[in-house]
Structure formats: C-alpha cells, structure tokens
N, C-alpha and C positions, 0 to 999 in steps of 0.2 A: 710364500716366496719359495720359489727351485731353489735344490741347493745349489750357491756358486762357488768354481774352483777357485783355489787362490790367481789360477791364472788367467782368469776372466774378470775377476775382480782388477786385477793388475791391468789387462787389457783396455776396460773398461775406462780407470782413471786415465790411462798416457792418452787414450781417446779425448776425453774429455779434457785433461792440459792442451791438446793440439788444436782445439775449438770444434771439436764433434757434437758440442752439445747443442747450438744455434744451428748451423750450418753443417753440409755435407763436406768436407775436407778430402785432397785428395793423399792419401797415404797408403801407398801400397804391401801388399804383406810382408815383402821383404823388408819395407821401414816397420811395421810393426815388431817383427823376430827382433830385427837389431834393437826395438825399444824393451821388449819384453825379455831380452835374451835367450830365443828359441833360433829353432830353422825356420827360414820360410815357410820348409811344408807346415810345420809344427805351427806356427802365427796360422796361416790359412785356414786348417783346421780348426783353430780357437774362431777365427773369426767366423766360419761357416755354423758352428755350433752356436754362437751369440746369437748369428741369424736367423737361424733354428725356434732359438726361444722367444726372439722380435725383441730382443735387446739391443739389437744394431740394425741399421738397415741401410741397403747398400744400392748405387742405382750406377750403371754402365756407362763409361766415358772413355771413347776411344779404347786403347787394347788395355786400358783397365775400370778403375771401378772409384767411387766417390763413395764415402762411407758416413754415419753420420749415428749417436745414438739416439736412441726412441726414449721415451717418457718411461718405456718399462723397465730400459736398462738403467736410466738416471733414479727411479724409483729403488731399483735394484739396490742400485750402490749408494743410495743416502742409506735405505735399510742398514746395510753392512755397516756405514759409517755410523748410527746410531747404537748397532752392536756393537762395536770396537770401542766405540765411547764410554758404552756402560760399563764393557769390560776392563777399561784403564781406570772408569773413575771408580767402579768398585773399592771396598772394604774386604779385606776376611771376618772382619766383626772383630771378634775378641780370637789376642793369643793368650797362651795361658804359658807361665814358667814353674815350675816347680824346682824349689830348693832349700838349702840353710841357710837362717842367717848370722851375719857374723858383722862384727863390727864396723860400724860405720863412723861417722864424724862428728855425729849427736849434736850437732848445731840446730836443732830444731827446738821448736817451741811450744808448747802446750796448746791441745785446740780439742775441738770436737771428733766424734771418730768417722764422720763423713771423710776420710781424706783423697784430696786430690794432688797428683805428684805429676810428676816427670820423670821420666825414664832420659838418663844421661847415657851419649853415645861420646865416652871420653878418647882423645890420640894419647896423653898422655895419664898414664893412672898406671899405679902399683901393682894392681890384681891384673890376672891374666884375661883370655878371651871365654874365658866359663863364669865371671862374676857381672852380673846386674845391678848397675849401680843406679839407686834412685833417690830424688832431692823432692824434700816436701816442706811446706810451712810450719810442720809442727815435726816433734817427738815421735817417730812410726813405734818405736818398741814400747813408748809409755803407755803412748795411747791405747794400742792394743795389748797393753801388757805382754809382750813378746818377752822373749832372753836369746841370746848367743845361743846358737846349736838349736834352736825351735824350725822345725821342718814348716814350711809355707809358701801357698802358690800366689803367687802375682797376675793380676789378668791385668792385661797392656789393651783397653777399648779405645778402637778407631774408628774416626768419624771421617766423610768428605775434607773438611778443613784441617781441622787435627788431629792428634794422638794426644789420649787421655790415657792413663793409668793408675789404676788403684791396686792397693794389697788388702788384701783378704786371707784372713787367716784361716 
C-alpha cells in the first residue's frame, strides 16, 4: 500500500459519503476544498494526485468533471480503516506502578496467592492523586505476607474486553 496523507484519506471518505463509490458523482474541486477545508487549488491538486495513483478516477462533463473512486482507492481506505481499528482496539499490555504500601481497609479475606483485583478509579477518597487504590477478595498483605512501608510494583494487565490487575511483590 503507497503511503496515504491524511488528506487523501479525508478526501477519499467525503468522496465516498457523497456516493463516489457506485457511481461517478458530480463534485467539483471547489465543493471538495470547502468539504476538506482546503483552497480549491489545494483540493485539485489532492484530487489530481489521487488520480495519479488511480485511486479516483475522473471523466469530463461539460466545463467540468464527474469523479468517482476505483477499487484501488476503496482498497486503500478499508486498509487504513483496518489500521485505525487495530490501533484503537490495541492494548499497551501491561502497566507497571511502583510504590509503598500503606494502609488499606483490610476487609478482605483469606484465599489463595493467585490474586486477582481491581484497580479502583475513586471521585471521592481521602488519598490524594499519587495513591492506587485496589479492592481484592482476599487479604493482599496476608497473603503475600506484605507490611506497611514494604516497597512493591503492581502490574495493571489489559486485555480487549477488560482490565485485569495483579500485585506482585
């Protein structure tokens, strides 16, 4: 795949909302500037480079021109849209915190040390914007035998659907 500018990609889709994709449409470069927010020259030139690549193709009508895209430019731009997609639905993987910890609520309960938690995003809480608060089914200090003041990183692991996070000491 060429690479495409943002502003052929842009081109590209207000084409395609306009019905470019079946049919030749009559839109002239001055309606594309004002859809893409360029100059005219500045649309003309996108469109003649589109054409260039036989991502549009364009046939003559009276003192202007019927334009329409090709399979290369609709190829094109599902590409992109296939990139863009991966790219939103991405993960970073794992974040990682490192700190102390200090007293929490201790309402937890005895379990095994596989633990799986929740990372709490509270409006209202006592600690300020540097404390990670996090809520498990069991005891995190029993289990891993922790204490108050014991330095430890947390890895926060995300998936497609949710956020998982575990403590590791």
């Amino acid at each position: 795949m060429q690479d495409l500018k943002s502003e052929y990609v842009i081109t590209l889709a207000k084409l395609l909302l306009k019905g470019a994709k079946d049919n030749f449409i009559e839109f002239t470069s001055t309606d594309i500037g004002i859809e893409i927010n360029k100059s005219q020259q500045a649309a003309s030139k996108i469109i003649l480079e589109l054409q260039e690549m036989k991502y549009v193709e364009r046939v003559k009508k009276g003192h202007g021109y019927m334009i329409r895209v090709t399979e290369e430019g609709l190829s094109a731009v599902k590409k992109m849209s296939e990139f863009l997609y991966m790219a939103l639905d991405s993960s970073p993987g794992n974040v990682h915190f490192n700190g102390t910890l200090v007293s929490g609520m201790g309402e937890g309960i005895n379990g095994n040390e596989n633990i799986q938690s929740d990372l709490l995003i509270l409006e209202r809480t006592h600690h300020d914007n540097d404390m990670l608060e996090i809520i498990a089914p069991v005891n995190i200090k029993q289990v891993l035998h922790l204490k108050n003041g014991d330095d430890v990183k947390v890895t926060l692991q995300t998936s497609k659907n949710k956020t998982e996070s575990y403590v590791i000491n």
